[in-house]
VEXDREN-2710 file (C-alpha; in Angstrom, 1 decimal):
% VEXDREN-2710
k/r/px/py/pz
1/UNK/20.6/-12.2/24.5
2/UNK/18.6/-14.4/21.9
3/UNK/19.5/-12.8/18.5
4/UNK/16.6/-11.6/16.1
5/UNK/16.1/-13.4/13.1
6/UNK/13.9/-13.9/10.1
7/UNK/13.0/-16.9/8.0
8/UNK/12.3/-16.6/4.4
9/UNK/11.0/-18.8/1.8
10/UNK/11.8/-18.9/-1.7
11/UNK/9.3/-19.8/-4.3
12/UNK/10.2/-23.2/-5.9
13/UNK/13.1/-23.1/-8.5
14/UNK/13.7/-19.8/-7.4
15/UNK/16.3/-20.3/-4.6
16/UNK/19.4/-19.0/-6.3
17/UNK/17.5/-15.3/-6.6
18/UNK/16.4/-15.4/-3.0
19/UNK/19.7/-15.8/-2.1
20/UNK/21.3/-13.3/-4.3
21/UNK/18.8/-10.4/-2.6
22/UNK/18.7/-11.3/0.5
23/UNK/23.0/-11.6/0.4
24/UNK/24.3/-13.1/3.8
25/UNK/22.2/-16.4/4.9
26/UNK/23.0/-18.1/8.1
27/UNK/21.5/-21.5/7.5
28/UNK/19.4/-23.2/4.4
29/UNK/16.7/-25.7/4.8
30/UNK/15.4/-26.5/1.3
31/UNK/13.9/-23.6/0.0
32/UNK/13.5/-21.5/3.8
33/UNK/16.6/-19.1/4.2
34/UNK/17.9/-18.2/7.7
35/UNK/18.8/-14.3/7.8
36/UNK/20.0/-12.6/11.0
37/UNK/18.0/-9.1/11.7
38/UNK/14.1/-8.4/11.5
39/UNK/12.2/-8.7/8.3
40/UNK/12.7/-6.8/5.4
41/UNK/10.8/-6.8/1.6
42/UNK/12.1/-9.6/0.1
43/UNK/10.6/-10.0/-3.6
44/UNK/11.5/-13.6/-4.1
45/UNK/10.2/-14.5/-0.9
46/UNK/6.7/-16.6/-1.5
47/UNK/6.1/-16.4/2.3
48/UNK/8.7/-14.6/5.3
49/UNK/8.2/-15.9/8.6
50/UNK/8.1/-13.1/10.6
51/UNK/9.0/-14.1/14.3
52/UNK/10.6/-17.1/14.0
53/UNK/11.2/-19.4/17.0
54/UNK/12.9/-22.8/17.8
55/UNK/11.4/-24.7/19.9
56/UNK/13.5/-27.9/21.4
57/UNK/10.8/-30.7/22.1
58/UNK/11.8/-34.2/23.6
59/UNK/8.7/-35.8/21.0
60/UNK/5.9/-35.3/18.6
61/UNK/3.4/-34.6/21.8
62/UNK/5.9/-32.1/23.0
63/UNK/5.8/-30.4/19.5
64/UNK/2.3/-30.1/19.5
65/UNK/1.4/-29.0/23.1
66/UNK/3.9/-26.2/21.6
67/UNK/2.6/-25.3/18.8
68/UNK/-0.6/-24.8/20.2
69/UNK/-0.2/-23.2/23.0
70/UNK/0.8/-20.2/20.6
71/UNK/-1.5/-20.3/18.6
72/UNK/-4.9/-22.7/16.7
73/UNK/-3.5/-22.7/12.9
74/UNK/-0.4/-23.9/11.2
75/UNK/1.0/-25.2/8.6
76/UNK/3.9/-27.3/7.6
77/UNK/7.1/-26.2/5.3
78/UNK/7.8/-30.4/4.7
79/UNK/11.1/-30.7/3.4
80/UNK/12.5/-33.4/5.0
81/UNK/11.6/-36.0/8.4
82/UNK/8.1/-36.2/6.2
83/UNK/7.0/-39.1/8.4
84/UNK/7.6/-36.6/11.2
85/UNK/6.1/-34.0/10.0
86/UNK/2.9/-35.8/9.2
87/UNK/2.5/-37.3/12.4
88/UNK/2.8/-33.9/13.8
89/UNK/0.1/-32.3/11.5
90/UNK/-2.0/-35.5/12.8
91/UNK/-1.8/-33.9/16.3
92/UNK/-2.4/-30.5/15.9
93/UNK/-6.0/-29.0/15.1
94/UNK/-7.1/-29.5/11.5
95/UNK/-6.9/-26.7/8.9
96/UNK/-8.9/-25.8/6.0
97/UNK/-7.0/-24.6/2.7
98/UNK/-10.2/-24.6/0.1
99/UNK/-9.1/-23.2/-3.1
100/UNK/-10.2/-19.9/-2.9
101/UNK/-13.0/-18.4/-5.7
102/UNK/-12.1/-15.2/-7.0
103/UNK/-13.8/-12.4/-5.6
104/UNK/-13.3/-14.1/-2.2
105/UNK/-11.3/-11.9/0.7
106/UNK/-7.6/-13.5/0.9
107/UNK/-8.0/-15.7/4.8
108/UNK/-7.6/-13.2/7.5
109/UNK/-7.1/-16.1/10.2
110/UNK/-3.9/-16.7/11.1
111/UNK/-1.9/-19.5/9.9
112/UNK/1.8/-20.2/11.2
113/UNK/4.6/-22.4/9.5
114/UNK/6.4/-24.6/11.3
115/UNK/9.1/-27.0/9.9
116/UNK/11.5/-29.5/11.5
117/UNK/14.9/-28.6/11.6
118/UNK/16.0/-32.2/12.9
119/UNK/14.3/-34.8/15.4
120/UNK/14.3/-32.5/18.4
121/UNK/14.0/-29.4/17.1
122/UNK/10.9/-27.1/15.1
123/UNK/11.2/-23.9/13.2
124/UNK/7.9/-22.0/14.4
125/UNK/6.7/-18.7/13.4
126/UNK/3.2/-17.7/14.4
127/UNK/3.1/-15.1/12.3
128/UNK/3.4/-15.1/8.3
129/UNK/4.0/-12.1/5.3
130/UNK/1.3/-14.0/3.6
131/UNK/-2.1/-15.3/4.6
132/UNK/-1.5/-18.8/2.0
133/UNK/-0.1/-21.9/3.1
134/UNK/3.3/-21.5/2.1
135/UNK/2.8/-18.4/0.5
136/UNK/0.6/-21.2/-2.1
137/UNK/-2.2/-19.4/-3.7
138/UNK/-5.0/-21.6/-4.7
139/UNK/-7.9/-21.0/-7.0
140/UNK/-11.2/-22.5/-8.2
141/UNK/-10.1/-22.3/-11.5
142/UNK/-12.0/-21.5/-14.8
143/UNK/-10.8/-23.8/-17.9
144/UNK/-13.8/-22.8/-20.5
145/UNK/-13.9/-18.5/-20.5
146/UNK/-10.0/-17.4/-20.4
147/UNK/-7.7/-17.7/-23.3
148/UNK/-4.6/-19.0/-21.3
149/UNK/-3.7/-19.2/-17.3
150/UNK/-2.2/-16.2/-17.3
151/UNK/-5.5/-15.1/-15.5
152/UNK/-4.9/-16.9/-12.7
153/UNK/-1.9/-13.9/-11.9
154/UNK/-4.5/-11.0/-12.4
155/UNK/-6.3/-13.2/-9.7
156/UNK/-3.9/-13.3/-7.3
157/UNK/-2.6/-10.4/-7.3
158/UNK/-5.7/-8.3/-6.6
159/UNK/-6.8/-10.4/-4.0
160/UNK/-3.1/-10.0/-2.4
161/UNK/-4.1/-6.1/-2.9
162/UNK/-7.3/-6.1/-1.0
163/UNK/-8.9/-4.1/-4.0
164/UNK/-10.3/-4.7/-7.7
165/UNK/-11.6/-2.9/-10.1
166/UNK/-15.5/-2.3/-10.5
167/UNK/-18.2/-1.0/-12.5
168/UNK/-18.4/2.6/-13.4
169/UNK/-14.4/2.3/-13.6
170/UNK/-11.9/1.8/-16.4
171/UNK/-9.0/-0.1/-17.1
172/UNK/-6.7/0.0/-19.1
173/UNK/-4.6/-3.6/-20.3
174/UNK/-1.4/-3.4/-21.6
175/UNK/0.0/-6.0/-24.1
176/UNK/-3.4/-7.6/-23.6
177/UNK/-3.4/-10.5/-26.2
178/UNK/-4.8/-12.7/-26.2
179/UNK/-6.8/-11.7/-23.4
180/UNK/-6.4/-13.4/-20.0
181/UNK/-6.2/-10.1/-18.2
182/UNK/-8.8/-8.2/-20.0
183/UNK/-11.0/-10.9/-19.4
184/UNK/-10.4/-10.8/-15.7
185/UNK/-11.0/-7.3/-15.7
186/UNK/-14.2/-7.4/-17.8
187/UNK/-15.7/-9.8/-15.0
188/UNK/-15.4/-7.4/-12.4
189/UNK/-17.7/-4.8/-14.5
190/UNK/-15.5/-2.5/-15.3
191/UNK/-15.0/-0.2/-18.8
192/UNK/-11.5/-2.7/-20.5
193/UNK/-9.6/-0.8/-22.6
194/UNK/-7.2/-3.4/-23.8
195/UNK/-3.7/-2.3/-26.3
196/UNK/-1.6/-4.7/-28.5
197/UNK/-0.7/-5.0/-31.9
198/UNK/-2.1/-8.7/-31.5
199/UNK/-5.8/-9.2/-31.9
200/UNK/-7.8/-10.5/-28.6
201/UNK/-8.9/-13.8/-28.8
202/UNK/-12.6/-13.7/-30.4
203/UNK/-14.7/-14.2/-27.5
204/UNK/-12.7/-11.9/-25.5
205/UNK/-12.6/-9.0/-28.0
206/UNK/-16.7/-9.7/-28.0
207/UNK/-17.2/-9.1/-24.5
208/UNK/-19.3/-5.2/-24.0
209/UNK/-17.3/-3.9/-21.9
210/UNK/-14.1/-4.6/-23.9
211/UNK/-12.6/-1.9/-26.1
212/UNK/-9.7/-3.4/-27.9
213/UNK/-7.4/-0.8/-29.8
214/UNK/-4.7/-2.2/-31.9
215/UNK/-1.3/-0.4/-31.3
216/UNK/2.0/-0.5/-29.0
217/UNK/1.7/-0.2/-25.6
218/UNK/5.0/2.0/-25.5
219/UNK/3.8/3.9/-28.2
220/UNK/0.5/5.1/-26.4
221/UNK/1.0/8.4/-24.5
222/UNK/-1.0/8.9/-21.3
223/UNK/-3.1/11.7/-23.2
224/UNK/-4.7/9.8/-25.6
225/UNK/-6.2/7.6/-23.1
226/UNK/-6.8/9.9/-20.4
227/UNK/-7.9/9.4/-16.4
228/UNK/-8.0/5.7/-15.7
229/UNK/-8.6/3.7/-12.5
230/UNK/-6.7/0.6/-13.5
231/UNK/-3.2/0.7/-15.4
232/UNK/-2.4/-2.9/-15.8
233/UNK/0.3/-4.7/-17.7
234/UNK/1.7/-8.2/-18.2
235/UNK/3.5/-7.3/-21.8
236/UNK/6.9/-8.9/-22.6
237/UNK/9.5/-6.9/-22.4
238/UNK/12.9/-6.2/-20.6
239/UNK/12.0/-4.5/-17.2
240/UNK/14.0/-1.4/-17.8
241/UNK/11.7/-0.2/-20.5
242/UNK/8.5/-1.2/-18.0
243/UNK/10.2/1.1/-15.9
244/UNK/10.2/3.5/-18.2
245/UNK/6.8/2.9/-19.2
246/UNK/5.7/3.0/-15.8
247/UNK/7.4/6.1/-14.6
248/UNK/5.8/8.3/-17.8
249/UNK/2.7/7.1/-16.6
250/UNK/3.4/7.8/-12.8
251/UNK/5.0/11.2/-13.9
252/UNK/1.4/11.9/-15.7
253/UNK/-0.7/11.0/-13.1
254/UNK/-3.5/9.6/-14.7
255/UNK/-3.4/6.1/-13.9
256/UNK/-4.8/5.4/-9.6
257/UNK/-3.8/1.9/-9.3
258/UNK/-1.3/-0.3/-11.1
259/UNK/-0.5/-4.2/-11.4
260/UNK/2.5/-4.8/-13.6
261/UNK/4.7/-7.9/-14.1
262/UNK/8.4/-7.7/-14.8
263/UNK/9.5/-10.3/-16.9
264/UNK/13.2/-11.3/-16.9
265/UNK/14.5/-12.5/-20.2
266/UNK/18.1/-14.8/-19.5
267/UNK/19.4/-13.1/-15.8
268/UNK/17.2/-11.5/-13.5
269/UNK/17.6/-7.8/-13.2
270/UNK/18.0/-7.1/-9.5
271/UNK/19.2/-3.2/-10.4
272/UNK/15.9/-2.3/-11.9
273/UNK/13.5/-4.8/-9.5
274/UNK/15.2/-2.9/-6.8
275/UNK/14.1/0.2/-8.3
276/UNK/10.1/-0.9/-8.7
277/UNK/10.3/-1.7/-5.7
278/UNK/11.7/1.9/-4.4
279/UNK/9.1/3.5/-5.8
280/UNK/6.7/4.9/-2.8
281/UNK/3.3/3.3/-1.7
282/UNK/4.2/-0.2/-4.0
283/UNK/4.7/-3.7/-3.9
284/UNK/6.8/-6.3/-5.3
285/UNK/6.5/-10.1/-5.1
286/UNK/6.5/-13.2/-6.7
287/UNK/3.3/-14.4/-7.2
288/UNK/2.8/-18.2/-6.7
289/UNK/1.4/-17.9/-10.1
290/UNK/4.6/-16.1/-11.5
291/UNK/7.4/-18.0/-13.6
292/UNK/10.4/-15.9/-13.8
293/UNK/9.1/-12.6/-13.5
294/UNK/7.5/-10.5/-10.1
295/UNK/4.8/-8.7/-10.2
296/UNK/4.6/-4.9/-9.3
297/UNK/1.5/-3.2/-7.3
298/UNK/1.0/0.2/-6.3
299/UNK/-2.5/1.6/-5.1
300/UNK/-4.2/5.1/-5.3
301/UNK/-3.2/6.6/-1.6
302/UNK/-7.1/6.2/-1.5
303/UNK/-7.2/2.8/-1.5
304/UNK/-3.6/2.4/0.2
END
């Protein structure tokens, strides 16, 4: 019997944490970790190849005749034989990775990863965790409107999420200076309330729909805000008091939908991502876009 395995891949300098959640590894190419049994959440994970196969070819040709007679799209996970791997890219049907503008649905084609394990042997799975290349987000980006890039994170993770916010909504931005993530959220028409002791940046704190209030964003209790459709957050601070943050705010039940990123200051602390990440109807990954830190979604059971 062919035993069931699953094939992760590890953002880039990341490695050492993918390795410490997933525990036991069978085999290491690079950054893609070999794990006996099905998938499983895997945080630190940029993309998990979900039914890996191996496929023993006698030649490129072979590889390709393969490859696509699984499926039209894939992509290569080039860490070494690069010369290989090019020439097989060369023979297999070409694939479009534009950098996606925001606002755009995440790809809903299927793209495979494929990689060679050595000359007579490929690492295929046809099916992916996420719809990038790689797991590789890729933006048109803006360099004149946001204060800094960490924009491009709001970005990516409501287009992971399917959902964004929209006018006749409100938001509410946590730790907001100096403003990437208001900003973001201001685009999309919505009501921004945005909370730090830190001014916005000018021409962020201008914008109509932006209501900056100067104060703590672990000070604030839900009440003084009331209902809102968006709780969002990218403050600094240790993740256990995010946690906390998070579950007074759960425990309220005012905020629908939530984007939150855990920032790890020195170690990363599995205990409490574990715990994010046990909390029902959520999400946690590492966002291409993430340094050391994952971010944290949970959607209304409406938008679910």
């Amino acid at each position: 019997m062919t035993s069931v395995f699953t094939a992760y891949l590890a953002a880039p300098g990341f490695e050492a944490d993918l390795r410490a959640e997933l525990g036991e590894v069978s085999a290491e190419y690079g950054r893609l970790f070999i794990a006996e049994g099905p998938p499983h959440p895997a945080a630190w994970a940029q993309n998990i190849w979900l039914d890996p196969v191996r496929l023993e070819v006698a030649s490129i040709g072979e590889a390709a005749k393969a490859l696509k007679a699984i499926q039209r799209n894939w992509w290569p996970y080039d860490f070494h034989l690069h010369r290989r791997t090019a020439l097989l890219v060369d023979k297999l049907p070409k694939v479009s990775a534009k950098p996606l503008v925001f606002g755009q649905a995440a790809p809903t084609a299927p793209l495979g990863s494929f990689t060679w394990l050595d000359e007579k042997t490929v690492l295929a799975s046809a099916r992916c965790s996420s719809p990038f290349p790689n797991g590789e987000a890729v933006f048109v980006e803006d360099r004149q409107a946001p204060p800094n890039r960490a924009y491009l994170k709001l970005w990516e993770a409501l287009t992971l999420a399917g959902h964004m916010p929209g006018p006749g909504q409100t938001c509410l931005d946590l730790g907001a200076s100096p403003g990437g993530w208001t900003w973001v959220l201001a685009t999309t028409g919505a009501r921004v309330i945005s909370i730090d002791k830190a001014p916005l940046a000018p021409a962020i704190a201008a914008l109509p729909n932006v209501d900056y209030r100067q104060g703590s964003a672990f000070g604030l209790e839900p009440a003084e805000i009331g209902p809102v459709d968006w709780l969002c957050s990218d403050v600094i601070c240790y993740p256990e008091r995010l946690l906390r943050l998070v579950e007074r705010w759960l425990a309220e039940g005012t905020a629908g939908n939530f984007i939150c990123t855990l920032k790890f200051q020195g170690d990363t602390d599995f205990e409490t991502a574990r715990r994010f990440a046990a909390i029902p109807g959520s999400r946690l990954l590492h966002l291409s876009h993430n340094k050391h830190e994952l971010t944290w979604i949970r959607l209304s059971p409406v938008l679910a």
